[in-house]
RONUBA-997030 format. One record per residue (C-alpha): residue number from 0; residue in three letters; chain; x, y, z. Coordinates in Angstrom, 3 decimals. Each point is the difference from the previous one (the first is absolute). Example, Ala and Ser with C-alpha at 12.3 -4.5 7.8 and 13.67 -1.06 7.14 Angstrom:
SEPA  kolza  loba  kefi         x         y         z
SEPA      0   ALA     A    12.300    -4.500     7.800
SEPA      1   SER     A     1.370     3.440    -0.660
***
This chain:
SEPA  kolza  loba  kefi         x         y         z
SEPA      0   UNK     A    12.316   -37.154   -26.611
SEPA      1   UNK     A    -1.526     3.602     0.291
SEPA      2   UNK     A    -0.167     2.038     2.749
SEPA      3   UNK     A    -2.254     3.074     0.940
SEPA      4   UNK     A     0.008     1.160     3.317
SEPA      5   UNK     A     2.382    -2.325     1.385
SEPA      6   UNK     A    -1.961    -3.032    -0.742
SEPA      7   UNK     A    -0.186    -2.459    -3.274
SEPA      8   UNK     A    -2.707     0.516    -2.407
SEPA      9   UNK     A    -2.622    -2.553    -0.084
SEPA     10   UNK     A    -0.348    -1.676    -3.268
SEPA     11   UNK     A    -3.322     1.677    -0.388
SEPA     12   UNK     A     1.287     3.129     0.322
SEPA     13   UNK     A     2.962    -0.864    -2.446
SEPA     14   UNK     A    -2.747    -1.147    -2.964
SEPA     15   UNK     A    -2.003     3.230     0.703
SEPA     16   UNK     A    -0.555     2.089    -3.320
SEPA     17   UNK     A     2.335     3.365    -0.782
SEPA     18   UNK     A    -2.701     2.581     1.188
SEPA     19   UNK     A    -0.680    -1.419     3.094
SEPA     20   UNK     A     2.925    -0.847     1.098
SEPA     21   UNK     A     1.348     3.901    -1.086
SEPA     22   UNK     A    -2.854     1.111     2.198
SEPA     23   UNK     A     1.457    -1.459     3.157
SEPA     24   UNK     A     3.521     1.462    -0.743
SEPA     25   UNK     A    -1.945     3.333    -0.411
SEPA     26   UNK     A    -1.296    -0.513     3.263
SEPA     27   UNK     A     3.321    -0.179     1.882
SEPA     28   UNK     A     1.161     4.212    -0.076
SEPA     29   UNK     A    -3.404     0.469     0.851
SEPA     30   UNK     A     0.923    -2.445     3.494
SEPA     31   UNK     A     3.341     1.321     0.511
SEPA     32   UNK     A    -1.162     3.814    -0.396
SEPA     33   UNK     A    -2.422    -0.881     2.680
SEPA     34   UNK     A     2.258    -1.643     2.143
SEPA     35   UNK     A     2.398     2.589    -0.367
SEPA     36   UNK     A    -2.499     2.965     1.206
SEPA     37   UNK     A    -1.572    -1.662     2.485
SEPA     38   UNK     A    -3.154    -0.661    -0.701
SEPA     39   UNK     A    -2.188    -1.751     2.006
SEPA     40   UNK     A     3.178    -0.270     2.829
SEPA     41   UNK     A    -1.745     0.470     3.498
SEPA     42   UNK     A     1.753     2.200     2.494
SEPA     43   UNK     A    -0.750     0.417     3.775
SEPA     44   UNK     A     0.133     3.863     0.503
SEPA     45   UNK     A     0.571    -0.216     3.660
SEPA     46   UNK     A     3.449    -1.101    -0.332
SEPA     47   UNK     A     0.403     3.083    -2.352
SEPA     48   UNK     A    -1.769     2.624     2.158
SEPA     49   UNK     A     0.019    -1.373     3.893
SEPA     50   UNK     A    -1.408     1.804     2.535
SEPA     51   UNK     A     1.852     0.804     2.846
SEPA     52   UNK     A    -0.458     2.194     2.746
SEPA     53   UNK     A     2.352     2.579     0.921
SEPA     54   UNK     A     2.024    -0.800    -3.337
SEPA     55   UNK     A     1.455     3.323    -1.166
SEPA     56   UNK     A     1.197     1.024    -3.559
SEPA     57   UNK     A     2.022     2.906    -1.688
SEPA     58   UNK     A    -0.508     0.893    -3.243
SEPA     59   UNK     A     2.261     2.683    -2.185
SEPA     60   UNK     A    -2.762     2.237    -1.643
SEPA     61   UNK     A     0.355     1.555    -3.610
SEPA     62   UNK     A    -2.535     2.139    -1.750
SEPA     63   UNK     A    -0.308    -1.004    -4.035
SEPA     64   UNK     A    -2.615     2.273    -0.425
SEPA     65   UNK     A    -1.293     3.383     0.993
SEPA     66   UNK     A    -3.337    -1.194     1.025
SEPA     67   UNK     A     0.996    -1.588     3.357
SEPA     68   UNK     A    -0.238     2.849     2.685
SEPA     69   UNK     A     2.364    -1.680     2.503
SEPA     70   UNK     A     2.672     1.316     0.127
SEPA     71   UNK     A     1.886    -1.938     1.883
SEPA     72   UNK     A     3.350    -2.448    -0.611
SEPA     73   UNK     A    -0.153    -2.225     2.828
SEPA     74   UNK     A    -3.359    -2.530     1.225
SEPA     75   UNK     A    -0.404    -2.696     2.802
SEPA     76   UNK     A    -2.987    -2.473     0.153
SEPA     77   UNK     A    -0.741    -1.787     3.125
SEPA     78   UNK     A    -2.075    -3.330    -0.023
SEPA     79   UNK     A    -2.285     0.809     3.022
SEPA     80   UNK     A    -3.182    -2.295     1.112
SEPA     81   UNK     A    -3.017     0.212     1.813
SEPA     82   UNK     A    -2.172    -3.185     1.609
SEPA     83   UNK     A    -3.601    -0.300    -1.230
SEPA     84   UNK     A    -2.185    -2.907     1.340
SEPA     85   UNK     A     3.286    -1.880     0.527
SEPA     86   UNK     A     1.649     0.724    -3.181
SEPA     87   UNK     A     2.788     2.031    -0.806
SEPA     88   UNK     A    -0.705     2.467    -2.627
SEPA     89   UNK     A     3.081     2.319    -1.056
SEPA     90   UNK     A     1.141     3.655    -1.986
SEPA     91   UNK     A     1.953     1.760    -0.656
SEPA     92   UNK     A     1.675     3.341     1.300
SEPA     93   UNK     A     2.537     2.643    -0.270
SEPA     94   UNK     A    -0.640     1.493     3.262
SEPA     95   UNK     A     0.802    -0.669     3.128
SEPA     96   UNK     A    -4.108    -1.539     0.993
SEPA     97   UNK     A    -0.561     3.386     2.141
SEPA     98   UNK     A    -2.512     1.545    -2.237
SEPA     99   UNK     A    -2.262    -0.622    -2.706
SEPA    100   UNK     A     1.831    -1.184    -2.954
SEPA    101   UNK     A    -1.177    -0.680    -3.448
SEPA    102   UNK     A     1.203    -3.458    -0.219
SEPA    103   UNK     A    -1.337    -1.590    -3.404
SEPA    104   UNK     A     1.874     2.456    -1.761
SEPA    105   UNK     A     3.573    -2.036     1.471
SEPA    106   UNK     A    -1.651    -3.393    -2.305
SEPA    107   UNK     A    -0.267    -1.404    -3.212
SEPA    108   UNK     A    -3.423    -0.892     1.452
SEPA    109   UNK     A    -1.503     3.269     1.258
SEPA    110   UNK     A    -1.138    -1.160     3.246
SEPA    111   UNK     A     0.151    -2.638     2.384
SEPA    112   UNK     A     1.067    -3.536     0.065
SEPA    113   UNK     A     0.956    -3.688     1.465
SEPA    114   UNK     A     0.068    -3.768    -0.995
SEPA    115   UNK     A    -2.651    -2.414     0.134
SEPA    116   UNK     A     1.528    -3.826    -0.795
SEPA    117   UNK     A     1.978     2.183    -3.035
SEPA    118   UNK     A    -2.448     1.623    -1.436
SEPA    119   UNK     A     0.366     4.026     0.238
SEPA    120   UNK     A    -2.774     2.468     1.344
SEPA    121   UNK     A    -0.101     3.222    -0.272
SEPA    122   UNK     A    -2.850     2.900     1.697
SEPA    123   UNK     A     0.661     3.591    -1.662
SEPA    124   UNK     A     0.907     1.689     3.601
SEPA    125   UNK     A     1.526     3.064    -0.444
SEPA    126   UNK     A     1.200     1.699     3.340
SEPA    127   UNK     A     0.457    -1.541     3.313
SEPA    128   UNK     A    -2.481     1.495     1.523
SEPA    129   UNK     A    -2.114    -2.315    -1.628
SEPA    130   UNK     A     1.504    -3.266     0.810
SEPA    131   UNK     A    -2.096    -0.040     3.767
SEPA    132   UNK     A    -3.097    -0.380    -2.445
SEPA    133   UNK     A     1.529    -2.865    -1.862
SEPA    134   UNK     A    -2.178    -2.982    -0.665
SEPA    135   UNK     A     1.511    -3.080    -1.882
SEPA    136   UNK     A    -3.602    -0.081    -1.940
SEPA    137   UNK     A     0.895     2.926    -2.287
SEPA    138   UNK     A     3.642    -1.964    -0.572
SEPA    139   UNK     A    -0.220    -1.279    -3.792
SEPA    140   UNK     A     2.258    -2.871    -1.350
SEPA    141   UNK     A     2.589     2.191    -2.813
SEPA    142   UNK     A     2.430    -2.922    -0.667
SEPA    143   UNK     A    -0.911    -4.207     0.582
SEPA    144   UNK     A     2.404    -2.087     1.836
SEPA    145   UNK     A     1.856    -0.904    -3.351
SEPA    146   UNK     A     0.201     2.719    -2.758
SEPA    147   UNK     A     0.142    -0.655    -3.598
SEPA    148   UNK     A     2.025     2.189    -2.038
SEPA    149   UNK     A    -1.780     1.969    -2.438
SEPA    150   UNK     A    -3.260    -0.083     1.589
SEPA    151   UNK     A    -1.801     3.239     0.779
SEPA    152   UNK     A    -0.952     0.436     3.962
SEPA    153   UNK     A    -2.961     2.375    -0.117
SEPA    154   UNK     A    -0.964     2.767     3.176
SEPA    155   UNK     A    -2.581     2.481    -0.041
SEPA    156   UNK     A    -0.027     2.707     2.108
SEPA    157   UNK     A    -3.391     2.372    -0.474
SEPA    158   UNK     A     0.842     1.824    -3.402
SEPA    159   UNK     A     3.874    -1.386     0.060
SEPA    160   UNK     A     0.507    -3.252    -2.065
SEPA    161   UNK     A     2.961    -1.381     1.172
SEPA    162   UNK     A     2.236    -3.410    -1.844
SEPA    163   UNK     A     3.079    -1.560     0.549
SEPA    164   UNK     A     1.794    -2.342    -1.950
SEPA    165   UNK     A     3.243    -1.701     0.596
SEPA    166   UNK     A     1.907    -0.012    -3.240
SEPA    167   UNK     A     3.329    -2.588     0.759
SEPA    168   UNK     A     3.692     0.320     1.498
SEPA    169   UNK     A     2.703     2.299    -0.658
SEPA    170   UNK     A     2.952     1.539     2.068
SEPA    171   UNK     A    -0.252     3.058     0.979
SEPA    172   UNK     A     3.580     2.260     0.791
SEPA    173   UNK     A    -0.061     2.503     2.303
SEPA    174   UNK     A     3.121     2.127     1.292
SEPA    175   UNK     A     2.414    -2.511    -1.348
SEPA    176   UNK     A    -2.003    -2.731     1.783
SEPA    177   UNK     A    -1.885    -2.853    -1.745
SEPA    178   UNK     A    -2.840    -1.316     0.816
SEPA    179   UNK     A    -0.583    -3.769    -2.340
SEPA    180   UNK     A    -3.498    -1.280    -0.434
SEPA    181   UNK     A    -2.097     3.033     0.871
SEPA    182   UNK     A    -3.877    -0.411    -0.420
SEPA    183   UNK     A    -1.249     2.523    -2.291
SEPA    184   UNK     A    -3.818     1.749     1.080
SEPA    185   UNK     A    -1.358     2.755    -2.323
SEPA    186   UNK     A    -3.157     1.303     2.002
SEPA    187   UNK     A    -2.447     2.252    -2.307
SEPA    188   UNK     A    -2.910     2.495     1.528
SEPA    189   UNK     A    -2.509     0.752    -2.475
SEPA    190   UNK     A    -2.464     3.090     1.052
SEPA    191   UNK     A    -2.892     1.143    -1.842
SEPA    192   UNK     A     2.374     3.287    -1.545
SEPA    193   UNK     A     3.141    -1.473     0.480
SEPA    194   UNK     A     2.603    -3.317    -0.287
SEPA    195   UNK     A     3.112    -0.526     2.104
SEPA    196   UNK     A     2.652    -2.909     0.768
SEPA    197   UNK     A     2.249    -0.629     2.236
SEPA    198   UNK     A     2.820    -2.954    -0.142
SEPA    199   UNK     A     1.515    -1.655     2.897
SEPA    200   UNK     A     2.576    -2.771     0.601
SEPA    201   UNK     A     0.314    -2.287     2.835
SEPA    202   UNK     A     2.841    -2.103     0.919
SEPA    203   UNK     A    -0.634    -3.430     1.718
SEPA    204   UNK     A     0.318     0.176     3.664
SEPA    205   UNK     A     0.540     3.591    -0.048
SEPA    206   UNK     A    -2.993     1.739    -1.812
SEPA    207   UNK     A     0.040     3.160    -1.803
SEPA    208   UNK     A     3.256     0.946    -1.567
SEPA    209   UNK     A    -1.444     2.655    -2.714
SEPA    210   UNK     A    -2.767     1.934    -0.206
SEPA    211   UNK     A    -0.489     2.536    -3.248
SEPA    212   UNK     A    -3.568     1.937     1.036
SEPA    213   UNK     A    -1.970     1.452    -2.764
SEPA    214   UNK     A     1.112     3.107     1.189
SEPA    215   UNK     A     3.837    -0.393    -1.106
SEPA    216   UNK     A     1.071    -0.837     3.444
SEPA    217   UNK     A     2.273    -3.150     0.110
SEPA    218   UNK     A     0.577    -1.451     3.075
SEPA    219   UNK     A     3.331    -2.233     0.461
SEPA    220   UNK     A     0.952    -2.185     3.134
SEPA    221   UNK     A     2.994     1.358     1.630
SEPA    222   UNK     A     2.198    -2.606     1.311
***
C-alpha cells in the first residue's frame, strides 16, 4: 500500500500516468512553504494589541539614525480613553493628560482607536484637545476581526497613503529578555515627495514590544 499524506492511495491514483502524478508531488513544497509562512492563517489583533485604560509602558529609547530629533533615552505610553455616544474610544500619551498632547504620534496608528466585535478602527486625531469633538462617524475600520497574514490593510489620510501588512511570527530579544511568537507589522506612509516605514511588533496579551520608526528611533519594552 502507498501512502501520501497519511492516507492510502486510491487505486486510481496509483494507475495515474508519470506526469500527472509528478505534478501533485510538485505541488506539496508549494503547501508546506505556505503552511510554513502563514498564509492565509487568521489572527485576532485584539489579543495582540488590547486596549486598556490606565495601562502604562516603559520603553528604553535608542537613536539608529541622525534624523530623529528626540533626543531622549527613556519613553512611557499610557493607554488613556475617552466615552463617545457610549463607547470607549482610547490613545495614547506620554504626558500626564494636563495639557494638550500630540497623541497619534505615541501609535503605530496615528490617531485614535477602539474595538468593534474585533474589528479595529481608527480616526486620525492628533492632540487631545480634539478628542471633545470626536464623532464615531469619522472612525474607519483599519484591521477586520480576523487578519490574514500577508494582506495589505489600506488608510488614507488627505495626501498621506497609509498600509499595513502583517508579515508572520518571530521572537524578538530585548535586554537579555525573549519575547517567542512576536507578530511582525511593517507600516509604510507614502506622500506625494516622499516614502517612509515603520515596523512594529506586538506580543499577545501584551501589545507592542518593538517599535523601529522611520526615523531610526527603536523603541524596546522595558521589563
Amino acid at each position: 500500500m502507498v501512502y501520501l499524506s497519511g492516507r492510502p492511495l486510491s487505486s486510481k491514483a496509483l494507475h495515474m500516468k508519470p506526469f500527472a502524478f509528478s505534478r501533485h508531488l510538485r505541488a506539496l513544497p508549494i503547501l508546506c512553504f505556505l503552511a510554513v509562512h502563514g498564509f492565509g492563517q487568521t489572527i485576532s489583533f485584539d489579543n495582540y494589541f488590547p486596549l486598556k485604560k490606565g495601562d502604562v509602558k516603559y520603553f528604553y529609547v535608542h537613536h539608529i539614525t541622525g534624523t530623529d530629533s528626540l533626543k531622549d533615552k527613556d519613553a512611557r505610553s499610557v493607554c488613556r480613553s475617552q466615552v463617545v455616544k457610549g463607547t470607549g474610544i482610547y490613545y495614547f500619551s506620554d504626558e500626564a493628560g494636563t495639557k494638550n498632547d500630540l497623541v497619534s504620534a505615541n501609535v503605530f496608528c496615528d490617531g485614535v482607536c477602539y474595538y468593534d466585535h474585533g474589528a479595529f478602527l481608527v480616526s486620525p486625531l492628533s492632540w487631545t484637545d480634539e478628542l471633545k469633538d470626536a464623532n464615531l462617524a469619522y472612525f474607519d475600520t483599519l484591521f477586520p476581526a480576523q487578519l490574514v497574514l500577508n494582506t495589505r490593510y489600506k488608510q488614507q489620510d488627505g495626501e498621506e497613503k497609509r498600509n499595513y501588512t502583517f508579515t508572520g511570527f518571530e521572537p524578538v530579544t530585548i535586554a537579555g529578555t525573549v519575547y517567542p511568537d512576536c507578530l511582525k507589522l511593517v507600516v509604510t506612509q507614502d506622500w506625494p515627495t516622499a516614502h517612509y516605514a515603520d515596523t512594529v511588533w506586538f506580543q499577545k496579551g501584551t501589545g507592542v514590544v518593538k517599535w523601529l520608526r522611520s526615523t531610526g528611533r527603536l523603541e524596546e519594552l522595558k521589563q
